[in-house]
N, C-alpha and C positions, 0 to 999 in steps of 0.2 A: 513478323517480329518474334514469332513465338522460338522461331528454330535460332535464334539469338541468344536466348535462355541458356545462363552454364547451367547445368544437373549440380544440386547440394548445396546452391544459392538460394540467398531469401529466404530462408526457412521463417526467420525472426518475423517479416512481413507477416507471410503465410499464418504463422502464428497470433500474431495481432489480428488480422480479419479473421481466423477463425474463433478467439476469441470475443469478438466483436458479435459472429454470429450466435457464440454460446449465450450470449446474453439477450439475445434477443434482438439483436442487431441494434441497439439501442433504442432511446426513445425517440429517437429522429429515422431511424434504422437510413442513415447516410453514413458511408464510412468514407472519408477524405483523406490521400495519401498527397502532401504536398514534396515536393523536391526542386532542385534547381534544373537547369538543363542537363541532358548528357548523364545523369543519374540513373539511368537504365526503369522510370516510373512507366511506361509503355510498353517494353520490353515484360515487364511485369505482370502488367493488366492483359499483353496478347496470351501469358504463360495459365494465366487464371482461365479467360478463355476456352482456352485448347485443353484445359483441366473440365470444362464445363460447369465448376460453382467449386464452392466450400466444400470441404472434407473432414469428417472427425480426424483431429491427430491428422491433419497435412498430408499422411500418407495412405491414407485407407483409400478404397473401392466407391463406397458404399457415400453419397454426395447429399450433404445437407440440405442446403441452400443452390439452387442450378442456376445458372445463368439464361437465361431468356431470353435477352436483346443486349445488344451494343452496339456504340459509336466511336471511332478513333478520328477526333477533329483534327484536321489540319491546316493549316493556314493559308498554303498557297494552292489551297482546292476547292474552287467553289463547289464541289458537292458532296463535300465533308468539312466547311467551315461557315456553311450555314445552320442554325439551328431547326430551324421551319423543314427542314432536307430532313435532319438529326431524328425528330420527333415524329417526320413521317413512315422514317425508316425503322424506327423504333417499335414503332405502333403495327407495322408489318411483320416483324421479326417475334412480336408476343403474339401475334396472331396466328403462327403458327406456334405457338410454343408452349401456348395458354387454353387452355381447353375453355371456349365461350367468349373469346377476349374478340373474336375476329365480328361474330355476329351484333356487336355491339359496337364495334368502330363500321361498322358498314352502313350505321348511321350517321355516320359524319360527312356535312359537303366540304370533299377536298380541296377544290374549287377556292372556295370562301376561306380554309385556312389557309392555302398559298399566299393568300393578299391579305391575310390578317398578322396579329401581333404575336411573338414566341409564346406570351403568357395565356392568351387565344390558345394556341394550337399543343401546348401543353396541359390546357387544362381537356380538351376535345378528344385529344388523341391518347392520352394515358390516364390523366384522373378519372375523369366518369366513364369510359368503359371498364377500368382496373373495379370502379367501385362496386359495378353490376355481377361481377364475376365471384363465384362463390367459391374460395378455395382455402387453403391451410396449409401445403406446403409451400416454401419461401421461392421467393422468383425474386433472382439479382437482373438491374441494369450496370451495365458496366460503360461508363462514360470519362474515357481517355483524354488528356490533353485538352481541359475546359479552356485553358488558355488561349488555345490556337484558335478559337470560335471566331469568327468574324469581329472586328472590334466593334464596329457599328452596332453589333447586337448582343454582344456581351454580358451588358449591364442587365439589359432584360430578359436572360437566360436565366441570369445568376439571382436574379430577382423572383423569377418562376420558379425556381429550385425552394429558394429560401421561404417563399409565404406560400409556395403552392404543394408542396412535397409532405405536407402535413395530414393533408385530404384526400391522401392516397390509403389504399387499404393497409390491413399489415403485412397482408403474404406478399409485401413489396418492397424491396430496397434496393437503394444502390451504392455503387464502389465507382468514386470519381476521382481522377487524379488532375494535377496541374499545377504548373509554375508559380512558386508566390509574386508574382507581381502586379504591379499597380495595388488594387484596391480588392483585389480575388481573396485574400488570407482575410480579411475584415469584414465581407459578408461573408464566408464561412465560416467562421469563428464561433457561429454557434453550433457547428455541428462537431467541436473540438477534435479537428485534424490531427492526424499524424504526424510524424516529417521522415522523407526520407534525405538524412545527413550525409554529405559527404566526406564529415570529420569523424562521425558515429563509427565505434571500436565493431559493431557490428558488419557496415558496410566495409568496412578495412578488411575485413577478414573476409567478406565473400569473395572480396579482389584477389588475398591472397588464395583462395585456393584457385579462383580463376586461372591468376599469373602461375602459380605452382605446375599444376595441368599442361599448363602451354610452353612452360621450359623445361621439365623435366628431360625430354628427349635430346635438351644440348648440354646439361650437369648431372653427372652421373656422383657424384660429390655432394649428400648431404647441405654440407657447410655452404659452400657454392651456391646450389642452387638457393639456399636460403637469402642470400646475398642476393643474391640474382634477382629476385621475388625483392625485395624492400628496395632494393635500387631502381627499378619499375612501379613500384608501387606510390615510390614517393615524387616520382616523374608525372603520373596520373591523376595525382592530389585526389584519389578518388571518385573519379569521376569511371563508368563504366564504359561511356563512350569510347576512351582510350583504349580500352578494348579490342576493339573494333581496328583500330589502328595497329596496336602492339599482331594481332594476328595476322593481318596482311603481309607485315613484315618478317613476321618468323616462316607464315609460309613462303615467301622471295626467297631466304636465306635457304630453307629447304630446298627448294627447287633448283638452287647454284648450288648445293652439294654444299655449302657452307656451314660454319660455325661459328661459337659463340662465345667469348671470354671475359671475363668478370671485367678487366680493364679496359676491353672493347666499348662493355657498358657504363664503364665511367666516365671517359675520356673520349670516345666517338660519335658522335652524332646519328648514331644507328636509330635509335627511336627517340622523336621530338620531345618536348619537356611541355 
């Protein structure tokens, strides 16, 4: 997902979570970024990732807060849309990452979390060895697409999050994204979310430099291209996924030697709406 990331997007995100860390990651130290589908919120969290944590100033070296462990749930994956998977893999990935985290989850029977409850094997596998571990720099989980968790066990994620996420140490937080739907934006609600908009003057603009980038090489015209860019953009309604789409296309057109004219994009069905 990460090499999906346009270079000079998100910044405002970026901004917000580092923010979020200046403050001590809050008093919940959860930082929840909500969006609808196709908003590029994954795309994001792979980009944090591949950055390894927080950074003073978004652009520095030098990493506040490091990432530790992550999940990207998906839905039509049983072994990324189970939680019990989520918390085991989790609990592995601090174990290398955590200096002492490992010798304390090596008291856990595995065994007996696989056949037990999310709220079981999150409190086994991350609260009390996190709590045994003496430490002070910040250690992120990064948990992608809560939505996509299995529905049958959702409730009881969200539930282990919300009452259990308390009685974790504090050199511990996380950055979770996910779809508002159902009933997800209402038990998070106390850890006062984000959003990322698809009507936000901010997201408009990361599109435009996206779309700018990607048709400059057919408008050599200022004016044009500018056109070019809002006629696309408004075809998009925002959404980043389109993206995705808009570049397939422009590479086709590259590849036929072809080109690209403002009324083409008005009037032809070159790229869907």
């Amino acid at each position: 997902k990460s090499e999906e990331f346009v270079k000079g997007t998100r910044k405002w995100i970026f901004e917000k979570v580092s923010q979020w860390e200046r403050n001590n990651c809050g008093r919940s130290r959860v930082f929840v970024l909500i969006g609808a589908a196709g908003v590029g919120k994954s795309v994001w969290s792979a980009e944090l990732c591949r950055r390894g944590g927080i950074f003073n100033g978004y652009i520095e070296k030098e990493s506040v807060s490091m990432v530790g462990a992550m999940h990207f749930f998906k839905f039509d994956d049983n072994r990324l849309n189970d939680p019990i998977k989520c918390m085991l893999s989790l609990a592995n990935q601090l174990s290398k990452t955590v200096d002492d985290f490992k010798q304390h989850v090596q008291e856990v029977d595995i065994i007996k979390i696989k056949k037990g409850t999310v709220t079981e094997a999150f409190r086994q596998l991350i609260v009390e060895p996190a709590k045994k571990v003496k430490r002070t720099e910040r250690v992120l989980i990064v948990l992608d697409a809560l939505d996509e968790c299995r529905i049958s066990d959702r409730e009881d994620l969200l539930k282990a999050l919300q009452n259990g996420w308390k009685d974790t140490p504090e050199w511990l937080a996380v950055v979770l994204t996910t779809r508002p739907e159902d009933y997800i934006p209402k038990r998070l609600e106390v850890f006062k979310p984000e959003e990322l908009n698809t009507e936000d003057e901010q997201n408009l603009h990361d599109m435009q430099v996206y779309l700018k980038n990607n048709l400059e090489s057919f408008f050599s015209d200022e004016r044009e291209l500018e056109s070019a860019v809002e006629i696309l953009l408004t075809k998009s309604e925002g959404l980043f996924l389109y993206t995705r789409i808009i570049e397939d296309i422009l590479d086709e057109i590259k590849r036929r030697e072809g080109g690209l004219t403002l009324e083409a994009l008005r009037t032809e069905n070159i790229f869907p709406s």
